[in-house]
N, C-alpha and C positions, 0 to 999 in steps of 0.2 A: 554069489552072483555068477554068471553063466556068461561062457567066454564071447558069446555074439554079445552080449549087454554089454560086458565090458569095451568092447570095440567100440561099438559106439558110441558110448559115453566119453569114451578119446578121443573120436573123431569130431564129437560133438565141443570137447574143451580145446583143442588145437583150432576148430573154427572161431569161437569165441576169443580164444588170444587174439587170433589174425584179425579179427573183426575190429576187435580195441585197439589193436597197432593201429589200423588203416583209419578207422576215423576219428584216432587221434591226430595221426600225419594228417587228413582232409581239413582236421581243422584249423592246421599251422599254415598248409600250403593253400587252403580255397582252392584245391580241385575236385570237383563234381564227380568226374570218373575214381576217385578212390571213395568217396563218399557212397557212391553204385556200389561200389565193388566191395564194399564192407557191409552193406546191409544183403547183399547177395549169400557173404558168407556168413552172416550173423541170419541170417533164414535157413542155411546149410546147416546151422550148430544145432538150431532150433527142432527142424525137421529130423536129425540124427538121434537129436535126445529124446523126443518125442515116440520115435520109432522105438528107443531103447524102453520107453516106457510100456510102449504099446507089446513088445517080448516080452515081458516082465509079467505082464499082467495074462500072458498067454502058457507059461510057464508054471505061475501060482495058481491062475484060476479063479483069481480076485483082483481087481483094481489095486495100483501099488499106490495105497494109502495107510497102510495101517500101521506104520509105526514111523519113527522119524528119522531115519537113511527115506525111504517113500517120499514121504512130506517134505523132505527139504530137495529132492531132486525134482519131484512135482512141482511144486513153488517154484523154482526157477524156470523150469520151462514155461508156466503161467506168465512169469512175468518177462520173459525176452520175446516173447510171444505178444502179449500185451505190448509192450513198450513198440512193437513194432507196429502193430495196428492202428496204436492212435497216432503214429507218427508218418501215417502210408499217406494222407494228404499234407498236413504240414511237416516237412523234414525239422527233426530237432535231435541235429547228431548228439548233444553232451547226453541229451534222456538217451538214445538208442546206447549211446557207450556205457553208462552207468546200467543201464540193467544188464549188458553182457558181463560186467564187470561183478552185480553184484549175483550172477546167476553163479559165474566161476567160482566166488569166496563160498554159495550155499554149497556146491556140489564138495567142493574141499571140504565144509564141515560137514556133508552127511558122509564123508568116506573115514570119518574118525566112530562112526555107529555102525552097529552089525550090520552087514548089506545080506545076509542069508537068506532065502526065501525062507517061509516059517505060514506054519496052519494059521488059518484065522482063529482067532480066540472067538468063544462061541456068541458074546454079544455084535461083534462084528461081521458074523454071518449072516450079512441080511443087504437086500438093494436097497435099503435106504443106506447104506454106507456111500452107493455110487451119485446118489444126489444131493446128500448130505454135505459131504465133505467137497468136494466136487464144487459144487456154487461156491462154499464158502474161501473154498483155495482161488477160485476164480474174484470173489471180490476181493479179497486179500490181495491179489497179485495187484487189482485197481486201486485198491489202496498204495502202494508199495511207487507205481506210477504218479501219482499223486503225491507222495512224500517228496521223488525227486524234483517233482513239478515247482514244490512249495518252496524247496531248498534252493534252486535256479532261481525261483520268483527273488529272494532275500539276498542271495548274493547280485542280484540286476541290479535292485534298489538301493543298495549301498554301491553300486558302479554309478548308476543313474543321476546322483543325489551327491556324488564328490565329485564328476568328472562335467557338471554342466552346473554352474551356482544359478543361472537363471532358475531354476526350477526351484520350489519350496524345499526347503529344508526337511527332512525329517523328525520327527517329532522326537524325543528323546527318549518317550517311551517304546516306539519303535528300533531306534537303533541299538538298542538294549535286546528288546526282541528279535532282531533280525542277527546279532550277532549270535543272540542265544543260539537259534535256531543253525546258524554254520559250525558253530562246537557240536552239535549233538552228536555228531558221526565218529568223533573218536572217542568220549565217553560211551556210546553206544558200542563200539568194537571192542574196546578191551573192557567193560563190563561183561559185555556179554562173553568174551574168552573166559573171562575170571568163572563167570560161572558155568560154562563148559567145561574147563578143567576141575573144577571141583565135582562137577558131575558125574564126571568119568574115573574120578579118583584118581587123576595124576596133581599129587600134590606137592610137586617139583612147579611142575608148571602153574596151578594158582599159586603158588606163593610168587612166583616170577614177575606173574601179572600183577595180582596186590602188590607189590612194593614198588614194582617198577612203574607202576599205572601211572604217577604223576611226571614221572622224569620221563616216559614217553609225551604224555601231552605237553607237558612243557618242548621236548624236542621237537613235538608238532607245530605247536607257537610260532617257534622261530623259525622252520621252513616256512611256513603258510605267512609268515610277516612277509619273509624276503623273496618269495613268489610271487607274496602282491603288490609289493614295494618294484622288483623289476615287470611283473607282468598284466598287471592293472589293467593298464589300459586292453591292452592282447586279449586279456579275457573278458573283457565288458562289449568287446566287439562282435566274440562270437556266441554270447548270451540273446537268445531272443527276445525280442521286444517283451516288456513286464505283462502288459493286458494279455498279450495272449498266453504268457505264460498260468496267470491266474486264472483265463477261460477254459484251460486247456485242464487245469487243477479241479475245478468245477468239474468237467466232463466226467472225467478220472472217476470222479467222487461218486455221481451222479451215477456211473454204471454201474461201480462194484457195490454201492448202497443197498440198492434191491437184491442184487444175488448175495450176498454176503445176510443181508434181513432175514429172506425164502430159505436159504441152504444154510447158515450156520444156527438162526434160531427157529425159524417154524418146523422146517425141515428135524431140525434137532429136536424140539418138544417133541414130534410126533415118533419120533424112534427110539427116544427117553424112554415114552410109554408104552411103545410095545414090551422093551427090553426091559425095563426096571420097573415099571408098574404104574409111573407116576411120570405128568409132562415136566416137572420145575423142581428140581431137589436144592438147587444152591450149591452144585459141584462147584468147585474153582471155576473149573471152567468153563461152566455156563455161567459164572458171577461175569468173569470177566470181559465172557462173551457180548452180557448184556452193556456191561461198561462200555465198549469199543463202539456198539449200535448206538448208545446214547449219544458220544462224543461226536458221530459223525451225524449225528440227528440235530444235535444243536450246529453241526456247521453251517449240511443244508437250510435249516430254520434262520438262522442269523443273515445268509446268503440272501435266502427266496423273500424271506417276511422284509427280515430288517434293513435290509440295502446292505448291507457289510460288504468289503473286498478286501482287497491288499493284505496288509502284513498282519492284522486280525486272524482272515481268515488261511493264511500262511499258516499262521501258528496252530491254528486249531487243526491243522491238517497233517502236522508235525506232531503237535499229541497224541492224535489220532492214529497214526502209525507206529508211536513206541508201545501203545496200548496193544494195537493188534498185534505186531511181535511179542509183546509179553503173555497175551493170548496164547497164540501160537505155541512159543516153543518155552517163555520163561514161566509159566504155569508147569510145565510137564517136566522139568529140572529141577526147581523147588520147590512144589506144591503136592503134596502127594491127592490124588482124588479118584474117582471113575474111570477120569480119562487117560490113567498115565500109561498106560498102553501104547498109546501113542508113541 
């Protein structure tokens, strides 16, 4: 990595700290002006990292996608980037903080992967890499937007549904689902560490995480009891209203659907067959590729056909993004195929 990249890449993770401070403080104190003044600097992080990308790829000679330090600094600019655009008419600080937040944890983990610039390997010499991957990074980031959309949607409805008894109860199959849906984030993290350490072969640290994996979530339990036990109500106040949280999950979906459809699989068959000979072989990762479109096919279909909303469609959108993270990058850590290049 080359010392202007690297500048920026700092400049770009000190904005995002400052970003998270600020509209976490906007949303303790309700003032407007640090709320400004956080999305100001979280467009600053944005535009630095972007930049960094844009050197990067002026340097190598090729789009910085082809291996996964690339992918996962890519991905996070997609998705602060995102997160800010669907949020330029309706403000919804927790979504804008959460993808600065989860933009900072990606760039931490790609800096655990070689950052070296390095030749393209000869099936990835081709401009179908730049629309290829490209769309699909771009729906993926809408996906990702969407995951936090669903995750807000579940934690409202459980504020919604305890803090006002006029309104119907929840269903029990729901509050089953909806709580499911508030764990996945720390099963999700230290899984997925477990198997970044074991991918990297430091087998200090997956043992760490395997044994320690429950007595972390267990320790998580009882902070997130007693945050909600004092903070309940504090946080169901600055939860945006449910409807639009699930219109807004819809949108989300709605636009990475097609670019992720075009760029991860037509996009892909046609470059399949230049380079391998054949459009469909059943790599992992076009299996699972097709999985991720299915899952998000039966959202939109349940949505559009069958009337569906709420915590149904919540969850099908929370599946729907452990899928395409496992896509992404838990294919390319345990899956050996075509694509482990990546």
């Amino acid at each position: 990595m080359n010392n202007p990249e690297i500048l920026m890449f700092v400049v770009a993770l000190l904005s995002y700290l400052a970003a998270f401070s600020l509209y976490s403080v906007s949303l303790g104190f309700k003032r407007q002006k640090l709320y400004s003044f956080a999305r100001i600097l979280n467009w600053l992080g944005a535009m630095f990292a972007f930049s960094a990308l844009l050197y990067r790829w002026y340097t190598a000679g090729h789009p910085p996608l082809s291996n996964m330090y690339e992918s996962l600094v890519t991905l996070s600019t997609f998705i602060v980037l995102g997160g800010l655009m669907f949020t330029s008419k309706e403000p919804i600080t927790l979504l804008e903080a959460a993808s600065v937040a989860g933009a900072v944890f990606m760039i931490g983990i790609a800096s655990l992967f070689p950052s070296n610039v390095r030749p393209l390997v000869p099936a990835l010499n081709s401009y179908w890499l730049h629309l290829h991957v490209t769309l699909a990074f771009l729906g993926e980031a809408c996906f990702a937007i969407a995951f936090v959309l669903s995750y807000l949607y579940c934690l409202k409805r459980l504020f919604e549904r305890s803090a006002d008894d006029t309104k119907p109860a929840l269903s029990h199959k729901e509050k089953i689902a909806c709580h499911a849906v508030t764990w996945v984030f720390p099963v999700l993290f230290f899984g997925g560490m477990g198997a970044l350490a074991y991918y990297l072969g430091s087998k200090p640290a997956y043992a760490a995480v395997r044994y320690n994996l429950w007595a972390l979530i267990g320790l998580m339990a009882v902070m997130a009891l007693f945050l909600l036990k004092y903070l309940w109500r504090g946080l169901s106040k600055v939860l945006p209203d449910a409807q639009q949280l699930d219109n807004l999950t819809y949108r989300a979906i709605a636009v990475g659907y097609p670019l992720f459809t075009v760029g991860g699989l037509i996009f892909g068959m046609i470059w399949a067959n230049k380079a391998w000979g054949r459009y469909w072989g059943w790599d992992p990762k076009e299996t699972w590729a097709l999985i991720t479109f299915f899952v998000y096919s039966i959202y939109l279909h349940v949505r559009l056909v069958r009337g569906w909303g709420g915590v149904s469609t919540a969850c099908l959108s929370v599946l729907g993004f452990i899928v395409t993270m496992f896509t992404l990058f838990g294919v390319n850590l345990l899956i050996s195929g075509l694509h482990s290049y990546i």
